[in-house]
N, C-alpha and C positions, 0 to 999 in steps of 0.2 A: 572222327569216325566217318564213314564212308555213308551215303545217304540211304539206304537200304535200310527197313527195318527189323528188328532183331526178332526170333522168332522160337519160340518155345514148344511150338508144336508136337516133335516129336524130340527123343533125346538123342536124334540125330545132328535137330536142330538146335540143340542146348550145347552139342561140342560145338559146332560151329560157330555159336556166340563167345565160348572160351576160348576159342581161337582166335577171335577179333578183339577181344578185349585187350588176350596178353599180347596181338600185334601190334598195338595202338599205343598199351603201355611200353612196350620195349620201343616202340619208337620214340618218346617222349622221353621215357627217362631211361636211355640205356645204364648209366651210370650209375643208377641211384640202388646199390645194394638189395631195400629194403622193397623197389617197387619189382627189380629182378626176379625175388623170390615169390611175388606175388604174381610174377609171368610166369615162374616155370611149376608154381600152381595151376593156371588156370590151363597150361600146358599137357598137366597130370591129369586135371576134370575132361580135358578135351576127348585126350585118347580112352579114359574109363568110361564118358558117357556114349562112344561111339562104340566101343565093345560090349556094353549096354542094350544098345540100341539094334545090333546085328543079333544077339541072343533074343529078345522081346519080337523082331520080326522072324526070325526063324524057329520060335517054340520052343528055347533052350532055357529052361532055370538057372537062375544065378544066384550067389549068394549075395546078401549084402554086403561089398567091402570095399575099398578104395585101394586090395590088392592088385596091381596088374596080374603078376604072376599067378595067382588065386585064380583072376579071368580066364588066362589065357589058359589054364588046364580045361576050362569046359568049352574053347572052339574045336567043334568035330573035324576029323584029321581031312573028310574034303575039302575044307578052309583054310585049312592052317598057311599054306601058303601066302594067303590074302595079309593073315598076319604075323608072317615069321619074323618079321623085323622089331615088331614091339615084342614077341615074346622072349626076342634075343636082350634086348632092352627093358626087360619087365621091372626087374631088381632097380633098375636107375631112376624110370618111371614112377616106381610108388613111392624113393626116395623125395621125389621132388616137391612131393603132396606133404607125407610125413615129415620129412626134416623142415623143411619150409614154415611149417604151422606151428611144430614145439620145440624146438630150436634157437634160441633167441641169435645165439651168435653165428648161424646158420649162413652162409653165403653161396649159391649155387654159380658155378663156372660156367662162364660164357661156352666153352664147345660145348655145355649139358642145353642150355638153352637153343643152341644150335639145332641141336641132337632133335632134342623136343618140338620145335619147332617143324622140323624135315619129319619124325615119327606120326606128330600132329594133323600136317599136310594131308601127309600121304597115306592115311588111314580115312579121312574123311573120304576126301576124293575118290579112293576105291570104295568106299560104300553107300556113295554118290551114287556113283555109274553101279553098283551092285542092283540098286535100290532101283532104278531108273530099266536095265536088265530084266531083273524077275518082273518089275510091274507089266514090264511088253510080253513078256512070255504070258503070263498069268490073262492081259488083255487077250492075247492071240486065243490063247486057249481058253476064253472064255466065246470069244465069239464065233470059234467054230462050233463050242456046243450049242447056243445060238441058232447055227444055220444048218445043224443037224434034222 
């Protein structure tokens, strides 16, 4: 793993440790069936703890689930864009979590890990820069009430 330390902070920061884990394991053992499945878990953690994490900073209630699709009914329709790709993808997503965990004979498909991995990315990162966005507006707009 990369020398960065891992960080729990927020459950922003908790996908993005599920993303490093399952990169590190698919790099090691791409082959290995059983370790796959525990990538495209941590895959499934990644993306539920950063839809999570945009509900908790924007004031939104969620249910407790490891639904995607469950999630992605409560992002308000000015977002939705941010995540129309996981909600197009939701049904495959929660699969990866559920089938994976009681499934014994269970094998997730290299293009799903794919899938996951690009849905994974590209969720963080846009609420990266979301996250990084509001906090400058919210600075600006604090320190002009400031110099009021």
């Amino acid at each position: 793993m990369s020398d960065k330390t891992m960080t729990n902070d927020t459950l922003l920061g908790m996908a993005k440790n599920n993303l490093t884990v399952a990169k590190e394991m698919y790099r090691l053992y791409p082959d290995d069936n059983g370790i796959v499945n525990l990538v495209a878990y941590h895959l499934q953690q990644a993306v539920e703890l950063s839809l999570k994490h945009f509900f908790e900073t924007h004031g939104i209630k969620y249910d407790r689930t490891h639904d995607i699709g469950d999630l992605c009914s409560k992002i308000p329709d000015d977002y939705y864009e941010l995540f129309r790709d996981i909600d197009l993808y939701a049904a495959k997503l929660t699969q990866m979590e559920s089938k994976t965990r009681y499934l014994k004979a269970y094998s997730v498909a290299t293009r799903e890990i794919k899938l996951g991995f690009d849905l994974a990315n590209n969720i963080i990162n846009k609420l990266t820069k979301l996250d990084v966005e509001e906090n400058n507006i919210n600075t600006l707009e604090h320190s002009r009430q400031v110099t009021k």
